[in-house]
Backbone as CSV, one residue per row, in Angstrom:
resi,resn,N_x,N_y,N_z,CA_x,CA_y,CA_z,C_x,C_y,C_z
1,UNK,127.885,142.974,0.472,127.114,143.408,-0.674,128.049,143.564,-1.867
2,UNK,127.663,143.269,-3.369,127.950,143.569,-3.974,129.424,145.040,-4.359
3,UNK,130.113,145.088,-4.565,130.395,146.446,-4.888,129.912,147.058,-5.882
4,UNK,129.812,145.990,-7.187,129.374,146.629,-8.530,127.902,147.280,-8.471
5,UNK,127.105,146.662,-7.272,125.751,147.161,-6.954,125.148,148.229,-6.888
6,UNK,124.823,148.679,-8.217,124.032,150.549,-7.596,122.855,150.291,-7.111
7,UNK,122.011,151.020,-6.299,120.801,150.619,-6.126,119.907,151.782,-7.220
8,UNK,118.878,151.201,-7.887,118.017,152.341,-8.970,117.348,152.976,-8.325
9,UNK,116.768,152.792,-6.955,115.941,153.533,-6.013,114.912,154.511,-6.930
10,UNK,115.751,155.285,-7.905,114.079,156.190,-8.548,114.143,155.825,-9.837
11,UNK,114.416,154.509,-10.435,113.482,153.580,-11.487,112.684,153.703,-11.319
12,UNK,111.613,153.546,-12.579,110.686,152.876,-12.058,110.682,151.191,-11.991
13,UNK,109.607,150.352,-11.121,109.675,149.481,-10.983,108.720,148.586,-12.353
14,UNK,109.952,147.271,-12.950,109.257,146.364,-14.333,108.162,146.111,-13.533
15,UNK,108.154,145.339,-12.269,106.723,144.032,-12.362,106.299,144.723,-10.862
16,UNK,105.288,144.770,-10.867,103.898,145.398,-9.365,104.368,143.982,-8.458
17,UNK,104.315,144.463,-7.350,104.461,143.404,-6.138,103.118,142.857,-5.775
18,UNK,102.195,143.376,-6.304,100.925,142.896,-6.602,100.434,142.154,-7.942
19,UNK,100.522,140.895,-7.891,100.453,140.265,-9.021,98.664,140.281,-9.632
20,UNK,98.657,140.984,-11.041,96.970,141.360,-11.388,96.725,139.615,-11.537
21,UNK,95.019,139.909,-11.157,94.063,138.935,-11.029,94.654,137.325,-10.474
22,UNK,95.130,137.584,-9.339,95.817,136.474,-8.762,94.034,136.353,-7.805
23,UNK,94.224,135.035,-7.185,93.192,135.198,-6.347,93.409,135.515,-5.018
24,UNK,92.738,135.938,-4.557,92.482,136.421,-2.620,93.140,135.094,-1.872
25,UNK,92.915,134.289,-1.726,93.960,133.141,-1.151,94.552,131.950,-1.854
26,UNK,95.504,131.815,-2.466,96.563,130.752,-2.796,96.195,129.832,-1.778
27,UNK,96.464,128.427,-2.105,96.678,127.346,-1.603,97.756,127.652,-0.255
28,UNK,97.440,127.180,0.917,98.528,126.786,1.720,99.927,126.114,1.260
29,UNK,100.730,126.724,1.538,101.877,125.363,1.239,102.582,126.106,-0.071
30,UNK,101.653,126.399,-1.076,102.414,126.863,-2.271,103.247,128.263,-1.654
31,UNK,104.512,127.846,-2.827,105.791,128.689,-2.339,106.103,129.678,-3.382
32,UNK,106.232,130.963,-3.362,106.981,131.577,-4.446,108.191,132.081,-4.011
33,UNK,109.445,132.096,-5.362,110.611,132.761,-5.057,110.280,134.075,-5.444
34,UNK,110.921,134.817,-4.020,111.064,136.238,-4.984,112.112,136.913,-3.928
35,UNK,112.673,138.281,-4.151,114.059,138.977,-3.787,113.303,139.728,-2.484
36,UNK,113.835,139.612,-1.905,113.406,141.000,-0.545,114.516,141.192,-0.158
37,UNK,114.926,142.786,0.028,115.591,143.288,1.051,115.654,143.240,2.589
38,UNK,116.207,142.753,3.205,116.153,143.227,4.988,117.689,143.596,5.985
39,UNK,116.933,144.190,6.470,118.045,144.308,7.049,119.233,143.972,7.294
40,UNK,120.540,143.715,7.337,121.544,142.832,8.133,121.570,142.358,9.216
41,UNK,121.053,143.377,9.962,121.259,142.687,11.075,120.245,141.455,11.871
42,UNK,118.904,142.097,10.810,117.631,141.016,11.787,117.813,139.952,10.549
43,UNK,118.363,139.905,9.393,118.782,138.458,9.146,120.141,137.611,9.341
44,UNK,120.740,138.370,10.027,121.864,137.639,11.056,120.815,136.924,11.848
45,UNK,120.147,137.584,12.707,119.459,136.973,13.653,118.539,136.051,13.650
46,UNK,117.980,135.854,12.322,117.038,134.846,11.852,118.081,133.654,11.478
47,UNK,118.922,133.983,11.136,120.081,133.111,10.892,120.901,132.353,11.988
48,UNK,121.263,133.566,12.715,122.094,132.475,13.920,120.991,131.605,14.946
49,UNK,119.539,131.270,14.731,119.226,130.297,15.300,119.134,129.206,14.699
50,UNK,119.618,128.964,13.857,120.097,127.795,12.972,119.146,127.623,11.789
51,UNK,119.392,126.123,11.040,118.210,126.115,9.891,117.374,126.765,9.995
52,UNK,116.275,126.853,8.585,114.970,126.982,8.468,114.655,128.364,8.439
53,UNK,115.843,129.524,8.471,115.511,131.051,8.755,114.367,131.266,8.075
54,UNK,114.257,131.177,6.496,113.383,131.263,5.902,111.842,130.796,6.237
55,UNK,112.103,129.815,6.749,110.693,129.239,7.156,109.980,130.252,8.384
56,UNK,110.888,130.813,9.304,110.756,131.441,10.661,110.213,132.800,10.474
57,UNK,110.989,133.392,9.130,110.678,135.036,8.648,109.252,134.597,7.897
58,UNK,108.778,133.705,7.112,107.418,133.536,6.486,106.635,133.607,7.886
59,UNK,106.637,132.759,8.832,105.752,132.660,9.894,105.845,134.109,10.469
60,UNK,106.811,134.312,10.652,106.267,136.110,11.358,105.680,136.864,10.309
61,UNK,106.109,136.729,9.217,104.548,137.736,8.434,103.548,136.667,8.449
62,UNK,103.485,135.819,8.042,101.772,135.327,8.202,101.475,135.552,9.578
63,UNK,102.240,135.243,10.752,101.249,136.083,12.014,100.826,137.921,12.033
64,UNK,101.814,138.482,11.287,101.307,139.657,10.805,100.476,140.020,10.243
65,UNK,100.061,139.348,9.096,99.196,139.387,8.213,97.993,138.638,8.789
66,UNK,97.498,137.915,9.616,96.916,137.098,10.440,96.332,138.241,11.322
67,UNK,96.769,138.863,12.149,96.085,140.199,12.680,95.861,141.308,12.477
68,UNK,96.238,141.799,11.320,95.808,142.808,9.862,94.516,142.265,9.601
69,UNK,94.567,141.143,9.105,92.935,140.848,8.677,92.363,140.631,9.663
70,UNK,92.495,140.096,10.961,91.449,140.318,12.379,91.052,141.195,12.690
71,UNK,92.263,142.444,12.206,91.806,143.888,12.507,90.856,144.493,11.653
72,UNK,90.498,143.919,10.638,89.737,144.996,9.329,88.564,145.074,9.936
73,UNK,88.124,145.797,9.446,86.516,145.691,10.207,85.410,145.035,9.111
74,UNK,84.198,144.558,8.967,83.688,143.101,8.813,83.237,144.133,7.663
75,UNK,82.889,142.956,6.846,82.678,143.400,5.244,83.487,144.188,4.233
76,UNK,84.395,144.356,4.781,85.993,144.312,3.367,86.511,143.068,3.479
């Protein structure tokens, strides 16, 4: 990590991680960049199985997010 790195922790935050009036589902396939924190160690581990980490950490949240919405109950 950085050394020069402070973390602002009680900023407040510029831009909502909720982007206003986006729609309920984006296209498949479309990609956005954006910064996330994780751990060290579980992105070592996404890492030492070679290419594509990125691709591997999207698929475990969309299976997350995939049984979040199975779970809601019907009409939200």
């Amino acid at each position: 990590m950085n050394k020069e790195y402070e973390p602002d922790w009680d900023q407040p935050a510029l831009h909502s991680h909720v982007p206003e009036a986006a729609p309920k589902h984006q296209m498949a396939g479309a990609k956005q960049i954006v910064t996330i924190r994780l751990d060290v160690d579980m992105l070592e581990w996404f890492k030492a199985a070679g290419p594509g980490y990125q691709t591997r950490i999207n698929q475990v949240l969309r299976e997350h997010m995939a049984a979040q919405r199975a779970a809601e109950p019907l009409g939200e």
